[in-house]
C-alpha positions in Angstrom: -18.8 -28.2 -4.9 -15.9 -27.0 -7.4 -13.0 -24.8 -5.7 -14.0 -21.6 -6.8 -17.4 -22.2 -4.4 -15.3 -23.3 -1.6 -13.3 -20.3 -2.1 -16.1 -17.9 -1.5 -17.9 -20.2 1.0 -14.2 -19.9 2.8 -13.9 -16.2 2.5 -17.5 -14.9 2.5 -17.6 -11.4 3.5 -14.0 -11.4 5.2 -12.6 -7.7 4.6 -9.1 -9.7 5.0 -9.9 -11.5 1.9 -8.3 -9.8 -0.8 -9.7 -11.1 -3.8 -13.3 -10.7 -2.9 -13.0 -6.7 -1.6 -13.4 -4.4 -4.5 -12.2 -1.0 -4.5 -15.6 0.4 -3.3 -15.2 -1.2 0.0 -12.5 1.6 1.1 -15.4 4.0 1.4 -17.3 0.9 3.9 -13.3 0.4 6.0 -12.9 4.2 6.1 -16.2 4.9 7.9 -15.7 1.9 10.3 -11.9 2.4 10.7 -10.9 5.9 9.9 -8.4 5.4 7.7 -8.1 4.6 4.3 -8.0 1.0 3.1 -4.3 -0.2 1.8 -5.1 -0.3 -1.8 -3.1 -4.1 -1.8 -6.0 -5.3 0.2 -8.1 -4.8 -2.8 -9.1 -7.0 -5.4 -8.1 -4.8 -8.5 -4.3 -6.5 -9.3 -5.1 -9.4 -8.5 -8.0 -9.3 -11.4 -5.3 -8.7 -13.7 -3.4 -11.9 -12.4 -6.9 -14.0 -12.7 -7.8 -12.7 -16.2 -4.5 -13.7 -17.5 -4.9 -17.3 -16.0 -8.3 -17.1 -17.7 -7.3 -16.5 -21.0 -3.9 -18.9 -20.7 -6.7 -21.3 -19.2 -9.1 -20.7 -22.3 -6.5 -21.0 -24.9 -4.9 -24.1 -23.5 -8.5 -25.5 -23.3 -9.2 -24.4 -27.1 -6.4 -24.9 -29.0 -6.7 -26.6 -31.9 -10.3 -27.0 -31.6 -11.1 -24.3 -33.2 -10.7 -22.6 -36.6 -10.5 -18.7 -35.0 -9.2 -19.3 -31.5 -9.7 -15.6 -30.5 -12.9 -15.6 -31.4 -14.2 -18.6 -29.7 -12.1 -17.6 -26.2 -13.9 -14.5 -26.5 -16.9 -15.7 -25.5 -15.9 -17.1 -22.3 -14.1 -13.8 -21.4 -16.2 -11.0 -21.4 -17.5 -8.9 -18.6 -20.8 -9.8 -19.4 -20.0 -14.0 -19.7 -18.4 -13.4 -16.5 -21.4 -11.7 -14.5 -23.8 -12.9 -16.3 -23.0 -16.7 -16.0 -20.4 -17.4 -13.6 -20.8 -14.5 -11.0 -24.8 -15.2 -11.2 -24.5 -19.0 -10.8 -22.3 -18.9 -7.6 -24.5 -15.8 -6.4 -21.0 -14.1 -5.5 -22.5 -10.8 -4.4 -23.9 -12.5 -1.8 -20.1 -13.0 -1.0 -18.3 -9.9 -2.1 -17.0 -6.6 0.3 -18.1 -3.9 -1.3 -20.0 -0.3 -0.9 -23.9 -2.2 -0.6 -25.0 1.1 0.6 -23.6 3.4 -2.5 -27.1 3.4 -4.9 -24.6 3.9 -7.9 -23.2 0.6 -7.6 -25.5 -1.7 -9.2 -26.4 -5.1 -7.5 -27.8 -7.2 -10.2 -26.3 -9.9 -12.3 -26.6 -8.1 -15.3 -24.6 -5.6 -17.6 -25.8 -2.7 -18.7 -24.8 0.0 -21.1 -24.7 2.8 -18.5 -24.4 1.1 -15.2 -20.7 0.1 -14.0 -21.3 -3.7 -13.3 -17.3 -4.6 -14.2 -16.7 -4.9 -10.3 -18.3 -8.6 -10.5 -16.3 -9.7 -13.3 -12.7 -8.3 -11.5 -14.3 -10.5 -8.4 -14.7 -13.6 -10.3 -10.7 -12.9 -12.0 -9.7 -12.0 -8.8 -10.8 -15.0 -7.4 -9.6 -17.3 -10.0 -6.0 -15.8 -9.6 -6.3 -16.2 -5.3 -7.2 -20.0 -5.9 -4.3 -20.7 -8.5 -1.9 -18.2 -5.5 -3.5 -20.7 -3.0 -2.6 -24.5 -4.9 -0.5 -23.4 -8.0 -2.3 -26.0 -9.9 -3.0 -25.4 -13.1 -4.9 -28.2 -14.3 -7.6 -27.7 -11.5 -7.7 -23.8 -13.4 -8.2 -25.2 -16.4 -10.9 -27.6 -15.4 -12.9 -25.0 -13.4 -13.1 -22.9 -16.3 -13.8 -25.7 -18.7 -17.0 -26.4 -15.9 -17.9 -22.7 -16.8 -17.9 -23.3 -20.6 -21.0 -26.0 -19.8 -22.8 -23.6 -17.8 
């Protein structure tokens, strides 16, 4: 078990759990708490904080081992590498707060054109930038996404 499982194994379904409640979860907290949901008890920042560890993560991981950097981090990056892989091997939805009952929120492991899936991949940022909050250890970042490379 690597530490982004134990995260979610941790935190499963906890609305206190910032990194694994997306935004759609405010509609889910409003109807059981009548008020709206303090949007730093969301997950959306704190993406922004786990994709940049991803990509300092990726770089540090692929520098020099490459002749276009960019373009071999890119493939580790994307929405759909992110769902797709990581977010389907983990099963996070199983794990995640989020709006299950809004039929516009797709609950599949897989992108689509048309269909917002994007909410997985902030998760699975989100959650890497609550377990680097958690330990500040870099190196056990970098070696979790170099697991994720393999998969």
């Amino acid at each position: 078990m690597d530490i982004f499982e134990e995260y979610i194994l941790k935190y499963k379904r906890n609305p206190e759990c910032r990194a694994l409640t997306c935004k759609s979860y405010g509609e889910v907290y409003k109807r059981e708490h009548h008020c709206d949901i303090d949007p730093k008890a969301t997950n959306y920042e704190l993406a922004t904080y786990g994709d940049a560890l991803l990509k300092f993560a990726l770089c540090s991981l692929l520098l020099d081992k490459y002749e276009q950097l960019s373009k071999e981090k890119e493939k580790y990056e994307t929405d759909k590498f992110l769902i797709e892989t990581v977010a389907k091997h983990y099963r996070l939805l199983d794990y995640m707060n989020f709006d299950r009952d809004n039929k516009q929120i797709p609950q599949c492991y897989e992108t689509f054109e048309n269909e917002n899936t994007k909410y997985i991949a902030t998760t699975v940022e989100a959650v890497l930038g609550a377990i680097y909050r958690q330990n500040a250890d870099f190196r056990k970042i970098c070696e979790l996404v170099e697991s994720w490379m393999q998969f």
